[in-house]
Each structure stands twice: as structure tokens, then as C-alpha cells.
N, C-alpha and C positions, 0 to 999 in steps of 0.2 A: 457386606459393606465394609468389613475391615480389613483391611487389603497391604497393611505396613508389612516392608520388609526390609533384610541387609541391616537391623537395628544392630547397634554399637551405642555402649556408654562408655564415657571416658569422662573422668575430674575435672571439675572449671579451675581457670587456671586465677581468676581474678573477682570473678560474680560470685558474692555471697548470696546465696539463698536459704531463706527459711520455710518452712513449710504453716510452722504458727506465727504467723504474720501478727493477729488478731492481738497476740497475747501485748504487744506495746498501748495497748488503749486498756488494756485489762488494769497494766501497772499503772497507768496516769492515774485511772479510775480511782484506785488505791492510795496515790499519793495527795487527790485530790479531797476527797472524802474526808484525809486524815486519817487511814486506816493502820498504816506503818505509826505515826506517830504514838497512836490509842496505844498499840498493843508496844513499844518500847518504853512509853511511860506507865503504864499499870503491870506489865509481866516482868518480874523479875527471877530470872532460872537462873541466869550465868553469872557467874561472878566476874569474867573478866570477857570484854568483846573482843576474843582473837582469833578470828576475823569476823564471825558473826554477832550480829543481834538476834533480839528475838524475833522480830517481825520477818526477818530474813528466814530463821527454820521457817514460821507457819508459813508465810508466801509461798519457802520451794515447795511444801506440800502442796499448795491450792495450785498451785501455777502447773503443777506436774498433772495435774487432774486436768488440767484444762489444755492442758499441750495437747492428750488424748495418754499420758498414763496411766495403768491402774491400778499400781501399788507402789510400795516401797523401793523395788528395786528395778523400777524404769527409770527411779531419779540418774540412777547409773547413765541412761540414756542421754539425759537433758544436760549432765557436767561434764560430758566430754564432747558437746556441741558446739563448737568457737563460735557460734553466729546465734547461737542460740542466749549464751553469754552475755555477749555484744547486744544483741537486741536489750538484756537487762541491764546493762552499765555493769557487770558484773565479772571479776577476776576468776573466782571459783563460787561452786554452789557445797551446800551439804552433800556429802554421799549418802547412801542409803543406812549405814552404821551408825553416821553421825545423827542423821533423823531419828533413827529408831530411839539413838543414846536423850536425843533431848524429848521424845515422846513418856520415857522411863522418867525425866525429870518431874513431870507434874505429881503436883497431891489436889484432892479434890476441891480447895479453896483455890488454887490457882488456876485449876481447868474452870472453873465458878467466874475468875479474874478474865479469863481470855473471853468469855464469853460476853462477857461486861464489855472488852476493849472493841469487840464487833457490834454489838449493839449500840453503842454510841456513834460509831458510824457509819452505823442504821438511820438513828435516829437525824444525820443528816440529811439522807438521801432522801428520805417521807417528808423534811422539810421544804424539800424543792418542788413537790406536788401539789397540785390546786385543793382547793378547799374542798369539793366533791368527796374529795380522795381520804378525806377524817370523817366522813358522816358516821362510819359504824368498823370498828375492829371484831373481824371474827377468828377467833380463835379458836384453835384444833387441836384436841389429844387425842394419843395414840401408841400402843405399842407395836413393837416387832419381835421376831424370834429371830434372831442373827445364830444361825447354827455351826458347828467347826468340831472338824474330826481329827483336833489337835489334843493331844494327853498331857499337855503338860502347862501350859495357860492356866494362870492362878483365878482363882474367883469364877470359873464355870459353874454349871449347873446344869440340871437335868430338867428341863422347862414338863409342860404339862403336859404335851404329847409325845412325851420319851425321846425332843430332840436335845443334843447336849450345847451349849451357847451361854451367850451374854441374851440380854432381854431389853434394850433401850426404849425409853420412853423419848417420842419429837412434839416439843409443841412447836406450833406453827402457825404464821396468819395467811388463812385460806386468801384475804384479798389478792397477793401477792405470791402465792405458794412458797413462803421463806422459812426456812427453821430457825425460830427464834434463838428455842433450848435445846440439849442433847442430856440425856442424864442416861448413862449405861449402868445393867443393873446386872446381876447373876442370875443365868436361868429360871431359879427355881422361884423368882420373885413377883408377887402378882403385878399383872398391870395397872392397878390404883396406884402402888407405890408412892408418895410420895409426889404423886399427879399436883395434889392441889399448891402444893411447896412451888411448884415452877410454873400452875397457871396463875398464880398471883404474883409471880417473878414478870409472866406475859404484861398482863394486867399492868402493872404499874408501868412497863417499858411503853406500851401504847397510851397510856395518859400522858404521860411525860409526851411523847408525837403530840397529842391535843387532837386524839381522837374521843369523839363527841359522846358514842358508846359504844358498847362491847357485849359482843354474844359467845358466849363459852359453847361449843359441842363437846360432846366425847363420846365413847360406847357404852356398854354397861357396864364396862369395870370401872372406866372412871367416874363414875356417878356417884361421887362419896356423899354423903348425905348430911353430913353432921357441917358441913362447908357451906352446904345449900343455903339458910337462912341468914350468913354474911355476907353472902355475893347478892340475895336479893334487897339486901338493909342497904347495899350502897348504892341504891337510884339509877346508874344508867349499865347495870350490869346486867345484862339478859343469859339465861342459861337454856341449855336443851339435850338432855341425855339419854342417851337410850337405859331402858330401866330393866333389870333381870326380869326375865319371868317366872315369878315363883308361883309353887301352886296356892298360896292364898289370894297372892293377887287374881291369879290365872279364875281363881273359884267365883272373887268378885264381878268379875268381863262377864264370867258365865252368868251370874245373873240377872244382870242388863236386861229391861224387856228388849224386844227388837228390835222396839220401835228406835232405840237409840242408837242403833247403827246405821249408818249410809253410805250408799252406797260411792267408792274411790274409782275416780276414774281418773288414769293418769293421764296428764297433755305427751301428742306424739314428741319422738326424741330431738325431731328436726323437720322443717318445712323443704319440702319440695320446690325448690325453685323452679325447675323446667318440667317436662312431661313424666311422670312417673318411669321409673322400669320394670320389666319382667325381674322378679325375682328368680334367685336359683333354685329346685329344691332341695328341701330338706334332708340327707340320708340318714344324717344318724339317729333320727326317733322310727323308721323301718328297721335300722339293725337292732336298736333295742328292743320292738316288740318281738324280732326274729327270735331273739336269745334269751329272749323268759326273761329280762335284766325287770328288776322292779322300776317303776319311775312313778316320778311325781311332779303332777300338774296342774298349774294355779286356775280355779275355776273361775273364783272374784275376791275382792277386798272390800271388806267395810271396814270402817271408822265410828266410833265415838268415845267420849269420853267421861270422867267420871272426879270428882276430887279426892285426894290422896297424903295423906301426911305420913312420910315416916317416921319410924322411932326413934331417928338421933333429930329430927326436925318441932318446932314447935309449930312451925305454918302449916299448911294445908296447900299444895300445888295440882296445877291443871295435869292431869294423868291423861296421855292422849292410847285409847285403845286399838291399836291394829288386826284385826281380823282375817285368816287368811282361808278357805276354804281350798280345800289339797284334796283332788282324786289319784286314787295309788290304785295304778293296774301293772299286771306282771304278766307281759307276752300281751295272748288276746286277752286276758280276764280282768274285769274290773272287780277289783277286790273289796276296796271300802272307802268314803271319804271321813275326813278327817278335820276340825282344827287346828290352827297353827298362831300364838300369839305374838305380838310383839307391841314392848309399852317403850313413851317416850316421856318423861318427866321435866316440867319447863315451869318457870313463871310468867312469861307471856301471856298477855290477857288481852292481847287486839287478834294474833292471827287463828286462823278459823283451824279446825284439826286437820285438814287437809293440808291447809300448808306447813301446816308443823309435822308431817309424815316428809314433805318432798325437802324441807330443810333438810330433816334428819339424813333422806338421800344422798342430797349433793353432801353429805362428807364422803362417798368414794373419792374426790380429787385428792384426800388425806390417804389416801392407798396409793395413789399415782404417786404423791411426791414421795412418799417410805419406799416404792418402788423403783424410783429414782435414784435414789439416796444409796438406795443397794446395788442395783443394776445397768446404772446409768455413771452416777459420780462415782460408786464403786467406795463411799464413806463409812458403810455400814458394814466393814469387815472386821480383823484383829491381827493386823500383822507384828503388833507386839506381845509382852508378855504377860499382861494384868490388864484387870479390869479399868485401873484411872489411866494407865497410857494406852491402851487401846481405847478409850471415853478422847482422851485428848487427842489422839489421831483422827476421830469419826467427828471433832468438832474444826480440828481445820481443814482436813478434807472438806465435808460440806459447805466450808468457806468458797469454795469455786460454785457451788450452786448459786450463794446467795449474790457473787460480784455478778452472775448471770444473771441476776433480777435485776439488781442495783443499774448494770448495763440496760435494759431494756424501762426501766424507772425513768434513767436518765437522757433519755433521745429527746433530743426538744420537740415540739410541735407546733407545725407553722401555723396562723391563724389561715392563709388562705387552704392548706391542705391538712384540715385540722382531721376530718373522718379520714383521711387514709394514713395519716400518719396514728392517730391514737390506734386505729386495729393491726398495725404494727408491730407498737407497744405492747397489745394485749395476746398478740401470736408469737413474741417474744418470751413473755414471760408463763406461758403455756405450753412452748416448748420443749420435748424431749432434751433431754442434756446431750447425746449425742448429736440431735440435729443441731442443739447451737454452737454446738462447735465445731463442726463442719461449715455453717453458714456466718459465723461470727468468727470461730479463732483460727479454723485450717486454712488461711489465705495464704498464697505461699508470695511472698516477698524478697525481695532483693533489700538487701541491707547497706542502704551507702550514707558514708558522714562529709559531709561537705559545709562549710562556712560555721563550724562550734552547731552544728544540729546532726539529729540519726534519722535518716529519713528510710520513711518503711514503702518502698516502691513496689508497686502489685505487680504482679506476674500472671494473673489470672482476675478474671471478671466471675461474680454469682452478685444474683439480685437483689441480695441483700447491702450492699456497698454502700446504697445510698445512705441510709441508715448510718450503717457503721461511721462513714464522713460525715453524719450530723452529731453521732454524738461525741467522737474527734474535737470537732471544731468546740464544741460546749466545753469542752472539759478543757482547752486550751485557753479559752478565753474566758471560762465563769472561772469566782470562788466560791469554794462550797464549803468551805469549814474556815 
């Protein structure tokens, strides 16, 4: 069917085109919020603004992520684009030296300050949401292994499985998939670290929104314990952690009569709307029995539970017990079954243990957004030389995720098309980072100024448009800060 021939390209002689159309609504968004203002009234790096401020470095970073950049030296790309420029009201950008040189300028109180200057225009954008939208803050910890086979980057470390890296901690609110905090750490450092310093940093920034309450998760490393009894002494803080399995604990499950296990059934992943399909099969559990490989296979899960006080704890918490029953065969041979534990430590005292297993679940979306954050925004790299300006490049970086929420937060929603516009909303903000920027910022545009305006003229149609024009017009005609 593709039949083009005799193709010739040749220079427009007069038609400006941009390929990141998108990114003009990205800046309103920005100026609207009050996001430039935040960060040149609390960030002070420079001593004299010639030609730059501050909010101008962090932007070119965000901005460059969202053009489809994916480091430091695509900036190269974005400043010697005259339409590119134009689109920003902008003479020159940083070069990639110059970034680096202002990424080298942070000490860890200031990257603390920059953080502050986006959260406050955060906390506009959650102001602009219905009341629904405070019933309950959940909030997510987690670490990552950011690994680099560079020898000369100060403050690495040798993390737990012999890879060499920095080790950052994200908190984050699952509502919304937004990375609150960033705190980068040196490999070799556990991931508790210093967790509960920035979940009570979360904490107070979602009280401040005038959310109602708050549910902490985390794994088992952040499960500090000595923390525990403060977060339950303030009333509307709910917590739910996965809890080590140590063999004391592990000895008290086992004594459990049986009767206090039951049996987990989980709901399927999704409903079937039309007629079922043939599934594919399966090959690769015949190449594993082929090749003698060991495997292992979930027979069932029970649940119960048991009260639990640790030793930095004065209370006593619901201990939710997971049961896992594992047959290990290798090739044809069934060799032996086995259990398998896993605890989840909460103060909640309405949900049944069931649902406190499928909470603890749904924190895989906290792997999606780390996975993002790495593979997507491309935030969670080190293209500097240390640990705090590599910390402050992974926090303006990430800044293009969060204006990717902040954009999809802010689409209005019409009352008469209120269900097709709110799933919208919610397929925005669940969005791969590549596809939003494909469907949101790679519009390619003509760039024309006529009557003291810069008007960003499409060149191309995707279905998302409609959208994009509702949240245009909002931001041209609301104030938000």
C-alpha cells in the first residue's frame, strides 16, 4: 500500500514548523500555576541574572524531556532551533555545560528549596479539584538502584547485589502517580534511610491540599517501626507495610491452628466485555519441564492474622499473615512443596485481611511510576559529577512528569460530557510518558505571530486535540495562583 515515489526534500522558505507543538501549553501551564515565580523567589544559585534565572535552567531541563530529549546533551538540540526558541519568547537557552555548571551549583538545602518551590505549585493545581478528590491521600515509598559504569562520580557505592550506583528514594501520591520527593542516596545505603524524614515531609504537604486522610505504604525496608506509634497517635493517618519475614515471626504463622487461615481468592484482573477469546498457548513452561529448569508453582493462598508489637513500638498492630503453598518440580519430577511467607503490618481496624493483602498489591503502580521515572522521563540517571547535583538534575528532570499530571489535573470537565471527559483525565494521568508526549506535546505546528499574539497553528490532527483545546482555553482564561 505504500507506493510514494521521486520524494525530494528541500528548506521552507517562509513556514515555520515545530514538531513540539504541545510544549506552548506546557509553558502557560507553568506560568499559570505560578511555577517560574516559586522557583525565582525561593532558589537562589546565581548571583547575577546574565541572561538567565533560575526557573529558566530548571524549565530548559523539563522542557527538554518533554520535547522527547534524553539527557544533557540534546539540550544542544533544542538551542540551536530558531522556532523552537520562538515558540518560548526566548533569545538563547542554556547549553548543555551551562546546565551541567548550574546542576554542580546545588547543596542539599537548596535541592530541599527547589523541591518546596514545585510543591507549592502543586499545591495549586489539587486546589482546582472537586472535593472527592481530598477524601484520602496515599502515599508511596520506595527505592531504586540507579546503576553506572562510570569510575569517577563521587559518592557511588556498591548497592546490595554488587551493582555500583546512587540508590534514590521517590515518595509519591499513588492518587495521581506524582513524585512528591527525590532524595538520592549512595549505593551502599539501605532503603529505610531516612524514609520517614520525607514521608512526614509528604504528610504535611497533603494536609496543607486539605486532604481528609492519609494512608502511608511502603515495602519492608521502609517499615521503620519506632515511627509507627506517631503516625497512629495523629487520627487520620493510616499506615500499611510490608513487614520482614524473620524466622520468629515466620515460627509464630506456624503456629496458628488452621483453622485461622482462609482461604484468598483473588478477583479476576479485568471483565470481559465481549465474548471471550481463545487464548494462546503457553511454551515456555514445556521448555522448562524439557530442560530439567527447577520451577515453582502457586497451588493457593491463605490469609490470617494475628496481633503483633514490635520492639521499638509500645502498641500492639494488626499483623496481616500471607500464606503461600509453592510446589517445586524440576523437569518431570515433583520434588516437594513448600511454604512461603509474607507479613503486612497496618493499624487499620475496619478492612478485613483480604483487603489489606490486595492494598498492599496495588502498590506495583509505585514500580510503574520508578519505571518511568528511569525509562520513560529518563530522570533517574547521573549525567553529573556527585551525588547532590546528580539529586538536583533527577529532581527537575522529573519535573516534566509532574507538569504531565498537573496537564491532565487540569482539563476542565463539562457537566454535560462529564463520564467521557473525567476517563480522559484518568487515561492521562496513567499514561506512559512516551505516549503523552506523542499524543500531547509532538503536534507538529506552524509558528505564526500576527496582531502582538504567537499562534501555534496544527499541521497535523490525533484524538487527543480535543482535550488539549479544553485545557488551552482553561488556562487562558482561569487564574490559578
Amino acid at each position: 500500500m505504500m507506493t510514494a515515489s521521486n520524494i525530494h526534500y528541500e528548506p521552507a522558505r517562509r513556514t515555520r514548523g515545530l514538531s513540539a507543538g504541545g510544549i506552548g501549553a506546557i509553558f502557560l501551564l507553568a506560568q499559570k500555576v505560578g511555577l517560574i515565580q516559586e522557583i525565582d523567589r525561593k532558589l537562589h544559585l546565581l548571583k547575577k541574572h546574565l541572561p538567565y534565572h533560575e526557573s529558566d535552567h530548571v524549565l530548559n531541563i523539563a522542557f527538554n524531556i518533554l520535547a522527547g530529549g534524553e539527557c544533557l546533551e540534546h539540550l544542544e538540540l533544542r538551542r540551536n532551533d530558531e522556532v523552537y526558541l520562538d515558540a518560548l519568547g526566548a533569545e538563547r537557552i542554556p547549553d548543555p555545560t551551562t546546565a551541567g555548571d548550574f546542576c554542580r551549583r546545588f547543596t542539599e538545602d537548596e535541592v530541599l528549596t527547589l523541591m518546596a518551590a514545585i510543591n507549592e505549585a502543586r499545591l495549586r493545581v489539587w486546589a482546582q479539584q472537586p472535593s472527592e478528590f481530598f477524601a484520602e491521600a496515599i502515599i508511596e515509598a520506595d527505592g531504586s538502584i540507579v546503576p553506572s559504569d562510570s569510575e569517577c562520580k563521587r559518592d557511588m557505592d556498591f548497592t546490595y547485589d554488587g551493582q555500583y550506583g546512587y540508590h534514590p528514594l521517590v515518595i509519591s501520591l499513588a492518587n495521581t502517580a506524582e513524585p512528591l520527593y527525590l532524595l538520592n542516596r549512595s549505593g551502599n545505603r539501605p532503603c529505610q534511610e531516612r524514609a520517614d524524614e520525607f514521608l512526614d515531609r509528604a504528610v504535611a504537604l497533603v494536609r496543607r491540599a486539605g486532604f481528609r486522610t492519609i494512608l502511608l505504604q511502603g515495602d519492608t525496608r521502609i517499615a521503620q517501626t519506632k515511627h509507627l506509634d506517631g503516625w497512629d497517635a495523629a487520627g487520620n493517618i493510616r499506615f500499611l507495610f510490608g513487614y520482614e519475614a524473620s524466622p520468629s515471626l515466620q515460627a509464630r504463622a506456624d503456629q496458628l491452628p488452621e483453622s485461622s487461615y482462609r482461604l484468598l481468592e483473588r478477583p479476576p484482573r479485568y471483565q470481559i466485555k465481549t465474548t471471550p477469546r481463545q487464548k494462546p498457548e503457553r511454551v515456555k513452561p514445556e521448555i522448562v519441564r524439557r530442560r530439567g529448569y527447577e520451577n515453582l508453582e502457586l497451588l493457593e493462598e491463605r490469609v490470617a492474622e494475628l496481633k503483633y508489637r514490635p520492639l521499638a513500638c509500645r502498641k500492639s498492630y494488626r499483623m496481616i499473615v500471607l500464606r503461600k503453598r509453592i510446589e517445586v518440580t524440576k523437569g518431570q519430577l515433583r520434588l516437594f512443596e513448600e511454604y512461603r511467607y509474607f507479613f503486612y503490618i497496618t493499624n487499620d481496624r475496619t478492612m478485613t485481611a483480604e483487603e489489606v493483602v490486595f492494598s498492599a498489591n496495588d502498590r506495583c503502580d509505585q514500580e510503574n511510576l520508578i519505571a518511568q521515572l528511569k525509562s520513560g522521563v529518563h530522570a533517574l540517571t547521573t549525567p553529573v559529577d556527585d551525588l547532590v547535583s546528580n539529586w538536583a538534575y533527577m529532581v527537575m528532570a522529573s519535573l516534566g512528569w509532574s507538569l504531565k499530571a498537573w496537564s491532565a489535573l487540569l482539563i476542565p470537565v463539562a457537566p454535560r460530557h462529564r463520564s467521557e471527559h473525567q476517563a480522559e483525565r484518568r487515561r492521562l494521568l496513567r499514561m506512559e510518558f512516551a505516549t503523552y508526549r506523542e499524543a500531547f506535546i509532538r503536534m507538529p505546528c506552524q509558528l505564526v505571530r500576527a496582531g502582538r499574539r504567537l499562534i501555534y497553528r496544527f499541521l497535523s490532527w490525533n484524538p487527543w486535540q480535543g482535550a488539549f483545546l479544553r485545557l488551552v482555553e482553561r488556562l487562558q482564561t482561569c487564574r490559578l495562583c
